[in-house]
PyMOL CGO cylinders between C-alpha atoms (Angstrom):
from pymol import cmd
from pymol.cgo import CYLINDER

trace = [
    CYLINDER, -35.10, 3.05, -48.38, -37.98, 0.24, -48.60, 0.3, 1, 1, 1, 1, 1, 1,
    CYLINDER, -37.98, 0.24, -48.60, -41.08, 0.25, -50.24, 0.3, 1, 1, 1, 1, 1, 1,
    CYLINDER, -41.08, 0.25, -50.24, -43.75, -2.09, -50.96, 0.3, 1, 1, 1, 1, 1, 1,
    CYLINDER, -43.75, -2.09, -50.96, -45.86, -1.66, -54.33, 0.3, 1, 1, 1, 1, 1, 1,
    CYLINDER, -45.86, -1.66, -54.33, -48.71, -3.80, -54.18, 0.3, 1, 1, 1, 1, 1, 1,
    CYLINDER, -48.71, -3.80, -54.18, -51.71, -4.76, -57.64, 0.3, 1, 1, 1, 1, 1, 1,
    CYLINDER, -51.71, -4.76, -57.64, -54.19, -7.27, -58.50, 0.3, 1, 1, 1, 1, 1, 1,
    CYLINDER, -54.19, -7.27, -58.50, -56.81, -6.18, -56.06, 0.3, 1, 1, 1, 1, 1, 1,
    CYLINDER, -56.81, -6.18, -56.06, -60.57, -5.75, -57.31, 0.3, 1, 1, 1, 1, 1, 1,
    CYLINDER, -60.57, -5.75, -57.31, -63.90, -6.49, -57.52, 0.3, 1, 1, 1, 1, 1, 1,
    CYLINDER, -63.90, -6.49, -57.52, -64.68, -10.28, -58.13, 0.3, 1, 1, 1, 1, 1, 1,
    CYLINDER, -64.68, -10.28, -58.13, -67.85, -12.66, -58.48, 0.3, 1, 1, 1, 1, 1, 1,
    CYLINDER, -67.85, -12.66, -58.48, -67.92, -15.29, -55.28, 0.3, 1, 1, 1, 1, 1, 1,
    CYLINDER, -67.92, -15.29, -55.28, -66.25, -18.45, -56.67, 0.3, 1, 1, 1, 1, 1, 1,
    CYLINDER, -66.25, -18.45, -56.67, -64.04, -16.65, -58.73, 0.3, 1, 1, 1, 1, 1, 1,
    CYLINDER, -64.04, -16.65, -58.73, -60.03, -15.66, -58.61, 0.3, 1, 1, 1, 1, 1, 1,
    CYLINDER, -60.03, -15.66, -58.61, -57.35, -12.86, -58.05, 0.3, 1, 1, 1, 1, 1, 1,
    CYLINDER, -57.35, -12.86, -58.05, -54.17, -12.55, -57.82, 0.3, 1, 1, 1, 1, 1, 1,
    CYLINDER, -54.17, -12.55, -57.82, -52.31, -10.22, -55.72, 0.3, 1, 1, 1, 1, 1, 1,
    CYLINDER, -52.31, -10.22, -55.72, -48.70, -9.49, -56.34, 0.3, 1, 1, 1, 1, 1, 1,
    CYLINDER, -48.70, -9.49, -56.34, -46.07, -7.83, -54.13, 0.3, 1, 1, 1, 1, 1, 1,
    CYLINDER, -46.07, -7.83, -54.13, -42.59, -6.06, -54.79, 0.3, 1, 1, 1, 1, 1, 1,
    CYLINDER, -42.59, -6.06, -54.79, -40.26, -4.55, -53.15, 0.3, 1, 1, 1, 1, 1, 1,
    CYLINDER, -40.26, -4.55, -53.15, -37.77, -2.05, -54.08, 0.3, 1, 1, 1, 1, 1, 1,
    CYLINDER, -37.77, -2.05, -54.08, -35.41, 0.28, -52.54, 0.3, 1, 1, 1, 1, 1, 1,
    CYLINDER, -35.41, 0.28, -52.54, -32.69, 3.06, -52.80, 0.3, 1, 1, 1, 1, 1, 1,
    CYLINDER, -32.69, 3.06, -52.80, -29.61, 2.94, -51.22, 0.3, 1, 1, 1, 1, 1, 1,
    CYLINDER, -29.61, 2.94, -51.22, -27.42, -0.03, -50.05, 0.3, 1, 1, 1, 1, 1, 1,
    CYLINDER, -27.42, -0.03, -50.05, -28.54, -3.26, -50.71, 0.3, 1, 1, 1, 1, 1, 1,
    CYLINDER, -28.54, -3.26, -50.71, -31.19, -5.13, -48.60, 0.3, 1, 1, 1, 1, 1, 1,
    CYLINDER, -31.19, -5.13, -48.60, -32.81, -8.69, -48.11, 0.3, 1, 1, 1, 1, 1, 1,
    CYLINDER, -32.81, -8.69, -48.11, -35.69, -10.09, -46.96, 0.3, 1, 1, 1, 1, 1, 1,
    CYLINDER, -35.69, -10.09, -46.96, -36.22, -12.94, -44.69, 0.3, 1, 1, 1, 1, 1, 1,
    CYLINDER, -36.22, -12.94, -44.69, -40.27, -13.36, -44.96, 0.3, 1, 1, 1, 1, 1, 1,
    CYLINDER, -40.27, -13.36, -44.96, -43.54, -11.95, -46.86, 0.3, 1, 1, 1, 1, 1, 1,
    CYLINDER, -43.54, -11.95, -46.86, -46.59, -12.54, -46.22, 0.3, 1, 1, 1, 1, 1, 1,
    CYLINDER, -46.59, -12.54, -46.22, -50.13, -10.62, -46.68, 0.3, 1, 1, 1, 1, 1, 1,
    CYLINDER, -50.13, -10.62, -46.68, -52.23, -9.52, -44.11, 0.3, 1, 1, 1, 1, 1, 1,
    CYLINDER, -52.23, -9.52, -44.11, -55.86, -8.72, -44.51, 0.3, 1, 1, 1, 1, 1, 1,
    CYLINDER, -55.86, -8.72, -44.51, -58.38, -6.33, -42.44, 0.3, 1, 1, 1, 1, 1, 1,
    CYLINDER, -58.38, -6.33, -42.44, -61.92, -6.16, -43.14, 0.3, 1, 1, 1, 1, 1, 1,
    CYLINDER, -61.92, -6.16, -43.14, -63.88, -3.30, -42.17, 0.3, 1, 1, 1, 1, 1, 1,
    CYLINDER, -63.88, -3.30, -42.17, -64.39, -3.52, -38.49, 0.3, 1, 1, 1, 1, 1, 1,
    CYLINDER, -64.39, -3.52, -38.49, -62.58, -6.29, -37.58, 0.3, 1, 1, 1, 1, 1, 1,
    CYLINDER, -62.58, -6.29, -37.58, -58.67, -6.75, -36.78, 0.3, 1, 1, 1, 1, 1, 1,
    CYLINDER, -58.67, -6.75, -36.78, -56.02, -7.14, -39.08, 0.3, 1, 1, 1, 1, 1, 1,
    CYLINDER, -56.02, -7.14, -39.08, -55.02, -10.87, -39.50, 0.3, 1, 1, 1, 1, 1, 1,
    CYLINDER, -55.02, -10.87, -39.50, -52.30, -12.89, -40.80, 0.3, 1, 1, 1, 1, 1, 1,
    CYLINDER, -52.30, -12.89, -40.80, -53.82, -14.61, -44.03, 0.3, 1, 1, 1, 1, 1, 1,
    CYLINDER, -53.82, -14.61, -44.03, -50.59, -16.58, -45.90, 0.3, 1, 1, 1, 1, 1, 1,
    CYLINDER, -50.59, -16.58, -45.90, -46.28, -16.40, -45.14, 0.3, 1, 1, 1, 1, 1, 1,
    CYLINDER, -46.28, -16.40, -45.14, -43.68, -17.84, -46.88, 0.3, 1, 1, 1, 1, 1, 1,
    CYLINDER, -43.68, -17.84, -46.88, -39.85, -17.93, -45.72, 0.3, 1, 1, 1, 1, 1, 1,
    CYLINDER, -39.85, -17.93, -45.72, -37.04, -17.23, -48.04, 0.3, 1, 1, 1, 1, 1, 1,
    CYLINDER, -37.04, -17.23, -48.04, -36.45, -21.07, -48.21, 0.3, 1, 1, 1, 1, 1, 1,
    CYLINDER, -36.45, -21.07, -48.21, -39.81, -21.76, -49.26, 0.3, 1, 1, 1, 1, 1, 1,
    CYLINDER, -39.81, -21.76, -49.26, -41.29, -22.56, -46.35, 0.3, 1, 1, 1, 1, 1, 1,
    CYLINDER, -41.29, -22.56, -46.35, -45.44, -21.26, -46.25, 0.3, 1, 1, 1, 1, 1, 1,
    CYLINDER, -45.44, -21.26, -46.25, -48.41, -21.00, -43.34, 0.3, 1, 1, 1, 1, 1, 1,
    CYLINDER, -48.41, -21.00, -43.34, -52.51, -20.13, -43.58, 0.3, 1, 1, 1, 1, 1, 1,
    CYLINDER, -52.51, -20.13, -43.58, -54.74, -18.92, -41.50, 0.3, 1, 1, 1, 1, 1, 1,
    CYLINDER, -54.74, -18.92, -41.50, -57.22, -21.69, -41.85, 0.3, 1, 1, 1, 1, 1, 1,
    CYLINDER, -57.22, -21.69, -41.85, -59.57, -20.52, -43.32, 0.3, 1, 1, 1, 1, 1, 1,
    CYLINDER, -59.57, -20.52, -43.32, -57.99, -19.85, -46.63, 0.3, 1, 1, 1, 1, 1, 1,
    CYLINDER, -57.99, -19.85, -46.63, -56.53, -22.84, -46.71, 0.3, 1, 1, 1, 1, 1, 1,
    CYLINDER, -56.53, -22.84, -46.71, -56.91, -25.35, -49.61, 0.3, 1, 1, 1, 1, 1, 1,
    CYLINDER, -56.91, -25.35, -49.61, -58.48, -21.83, -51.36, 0.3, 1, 1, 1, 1, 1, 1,
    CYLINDER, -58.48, -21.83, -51.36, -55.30, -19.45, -51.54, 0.3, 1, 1, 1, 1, 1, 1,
    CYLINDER, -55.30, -19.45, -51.54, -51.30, -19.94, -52.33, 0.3, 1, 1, 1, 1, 1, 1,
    CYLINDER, -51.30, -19.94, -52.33, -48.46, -17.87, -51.15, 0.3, 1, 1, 1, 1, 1, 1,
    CYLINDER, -48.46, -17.87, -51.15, -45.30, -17.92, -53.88, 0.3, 1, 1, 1, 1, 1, 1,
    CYLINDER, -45.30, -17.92, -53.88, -42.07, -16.52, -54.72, 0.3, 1, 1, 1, 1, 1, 1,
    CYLINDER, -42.07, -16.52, -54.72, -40.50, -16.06, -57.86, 0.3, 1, 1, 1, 1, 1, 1,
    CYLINDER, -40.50, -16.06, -57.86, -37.41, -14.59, -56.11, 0.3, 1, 1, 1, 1, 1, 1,
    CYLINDER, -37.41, -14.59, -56.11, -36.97, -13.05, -52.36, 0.3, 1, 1, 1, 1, 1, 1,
    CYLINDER, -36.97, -13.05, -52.36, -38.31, -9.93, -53.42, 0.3, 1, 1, 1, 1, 1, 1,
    CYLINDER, -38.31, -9.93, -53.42, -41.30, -10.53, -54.87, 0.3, 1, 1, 1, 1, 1, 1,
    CYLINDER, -41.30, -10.53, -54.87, -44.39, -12.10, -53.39, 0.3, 1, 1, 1, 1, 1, 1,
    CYLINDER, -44.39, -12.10, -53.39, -47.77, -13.18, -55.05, 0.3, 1, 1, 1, 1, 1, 1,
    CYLINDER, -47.77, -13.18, -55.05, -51.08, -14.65, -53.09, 0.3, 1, 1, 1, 1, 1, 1,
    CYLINDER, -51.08, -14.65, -53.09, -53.18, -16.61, -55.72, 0.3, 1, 1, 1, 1, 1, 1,
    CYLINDER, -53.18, -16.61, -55.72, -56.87, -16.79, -55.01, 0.3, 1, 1, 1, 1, 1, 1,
    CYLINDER, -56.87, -16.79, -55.01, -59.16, -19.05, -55.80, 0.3, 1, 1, 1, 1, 1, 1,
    CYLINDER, -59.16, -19.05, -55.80, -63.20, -20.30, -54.39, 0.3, 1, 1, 1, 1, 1, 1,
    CYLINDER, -63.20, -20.30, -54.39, -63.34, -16.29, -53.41, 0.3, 1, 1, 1, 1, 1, 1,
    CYLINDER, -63.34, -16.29, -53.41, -66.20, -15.80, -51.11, 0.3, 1, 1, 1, 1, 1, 1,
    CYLINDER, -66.20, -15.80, -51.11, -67.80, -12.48, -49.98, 0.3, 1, 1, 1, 1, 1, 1,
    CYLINDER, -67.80, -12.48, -49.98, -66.09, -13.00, -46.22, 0.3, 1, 1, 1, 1, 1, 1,
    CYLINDER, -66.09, -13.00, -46.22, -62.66, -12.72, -47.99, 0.3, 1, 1, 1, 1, 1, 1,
    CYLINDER, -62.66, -12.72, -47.99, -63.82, -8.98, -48.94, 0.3, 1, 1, 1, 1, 1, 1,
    CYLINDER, -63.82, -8.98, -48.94, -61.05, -7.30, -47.19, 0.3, 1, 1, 1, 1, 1, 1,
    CYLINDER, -61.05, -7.30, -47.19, -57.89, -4.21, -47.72, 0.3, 1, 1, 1, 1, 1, 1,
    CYLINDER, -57.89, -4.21, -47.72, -55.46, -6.91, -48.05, 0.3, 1, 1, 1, 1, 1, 1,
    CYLINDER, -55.46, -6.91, -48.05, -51.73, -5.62, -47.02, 0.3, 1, 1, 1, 1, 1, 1,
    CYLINDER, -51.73, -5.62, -47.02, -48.24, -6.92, -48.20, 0.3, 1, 1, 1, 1, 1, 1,
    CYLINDER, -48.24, -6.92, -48.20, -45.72, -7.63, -45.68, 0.3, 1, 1, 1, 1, 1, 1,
    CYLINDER, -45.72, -7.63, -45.68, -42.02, -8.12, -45.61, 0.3, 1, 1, 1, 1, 1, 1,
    CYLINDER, -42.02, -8.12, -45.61, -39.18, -8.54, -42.77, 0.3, 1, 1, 1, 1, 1, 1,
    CYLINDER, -39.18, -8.54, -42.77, -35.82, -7.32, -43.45, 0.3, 1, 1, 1, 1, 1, 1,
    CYLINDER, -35.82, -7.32, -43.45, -32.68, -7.31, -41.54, 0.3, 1, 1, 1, 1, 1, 1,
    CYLINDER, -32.68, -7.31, -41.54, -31.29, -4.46, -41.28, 0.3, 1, 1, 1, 1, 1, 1,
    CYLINDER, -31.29, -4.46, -41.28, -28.18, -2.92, -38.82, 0.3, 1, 1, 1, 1, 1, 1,
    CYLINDER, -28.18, -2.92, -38.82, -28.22, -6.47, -36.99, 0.3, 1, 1, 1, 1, 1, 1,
    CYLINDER, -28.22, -6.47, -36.99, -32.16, -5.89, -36.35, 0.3, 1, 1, 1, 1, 1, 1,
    CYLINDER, -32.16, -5.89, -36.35, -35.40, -6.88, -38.25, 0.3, 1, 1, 1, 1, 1, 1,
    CYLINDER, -35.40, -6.88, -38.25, -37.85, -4.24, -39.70, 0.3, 1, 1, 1, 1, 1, 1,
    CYLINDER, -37.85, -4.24, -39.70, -40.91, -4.98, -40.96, 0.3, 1, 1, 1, 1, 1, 1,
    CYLINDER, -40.91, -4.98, -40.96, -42.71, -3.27, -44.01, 0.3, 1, 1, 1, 1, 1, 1,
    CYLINDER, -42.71, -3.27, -44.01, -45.86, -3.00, -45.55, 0.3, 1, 1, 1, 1, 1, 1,
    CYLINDER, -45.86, -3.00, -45.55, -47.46, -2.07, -48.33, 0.3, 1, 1, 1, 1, 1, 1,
    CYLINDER, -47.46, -2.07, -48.33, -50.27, 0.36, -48.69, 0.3, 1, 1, 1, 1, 1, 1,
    CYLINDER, -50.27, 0.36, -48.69, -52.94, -1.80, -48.95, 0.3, 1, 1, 1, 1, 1, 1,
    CYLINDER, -52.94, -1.80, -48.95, -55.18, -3.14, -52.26, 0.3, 1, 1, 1, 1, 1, 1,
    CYLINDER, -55.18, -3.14, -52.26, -58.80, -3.38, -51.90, 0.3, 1, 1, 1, 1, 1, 1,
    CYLINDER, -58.80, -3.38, -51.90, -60.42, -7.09, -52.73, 0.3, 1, 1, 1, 1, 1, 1,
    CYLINDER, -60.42, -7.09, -52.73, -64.16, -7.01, -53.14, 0.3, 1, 1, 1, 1, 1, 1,
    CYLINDER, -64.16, -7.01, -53.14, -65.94, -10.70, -53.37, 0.3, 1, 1, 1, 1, 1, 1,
    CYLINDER, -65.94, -10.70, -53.37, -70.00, -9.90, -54.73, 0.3, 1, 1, 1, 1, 1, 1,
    CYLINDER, -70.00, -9.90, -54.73, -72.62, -13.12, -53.77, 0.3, 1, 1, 1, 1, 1, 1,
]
cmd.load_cgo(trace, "trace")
């Protein structure tokens, strides 16, 4: 089985920087993992896509984290969203994500969630 273990979540000063990191692990036969990605859902609103990246590298932002946050891999099953310019709207539980194939079929996973607090 598949789980995600998620860290790096906090409490911040606006203009300041976290990183988030994302692994996965798993018992069993071996797996892969074709995407990751966080999400993030701030109280009351919808969850929303904030930063992918493919297995070949490939990354997309919602826009407005762009130029502010990067998505990176250090190998396929480990993600890490870099943070930077924080502001109090990115104040969010942000949630790790990862599609794997599995018995000709995709599952996705996700990770329990890490807290990120941005004070003005």
């Amino acid at each position: 089985q598949v789980q995600l273990v998620e860290s790096g979540g906090g409490l911040v000063q606006a203009g300041g920087s976290l990183r988030l990191s994302c692994a996965a692990s798993g018992t069993g036969r071996p797996f892969s993992i074709n995407r990751m990605g966080w999400y993030r859902q701030a109280l009351g609103k919808q969850r929303e896509l904030v930063a992918v990246i493919s297995s070949g590298g490939s990354t997309n932002y919602v826009d407005s984290v762009k130029g502010r946050f990067t998505i990176s891999r250090d190998n396929v099953r480990t993600v890490y969203l870099q943070m930077n310019s924080l502001k109090p709207e990115d104040t969010a539980v942000y949630y790790c994500n990862a599609e794997i194939p599995r018995d000709l079929r995709l599952y996705a996973y996700w990770g329990q969630g890490t807290q990120v607090t941005v004070s003005s």
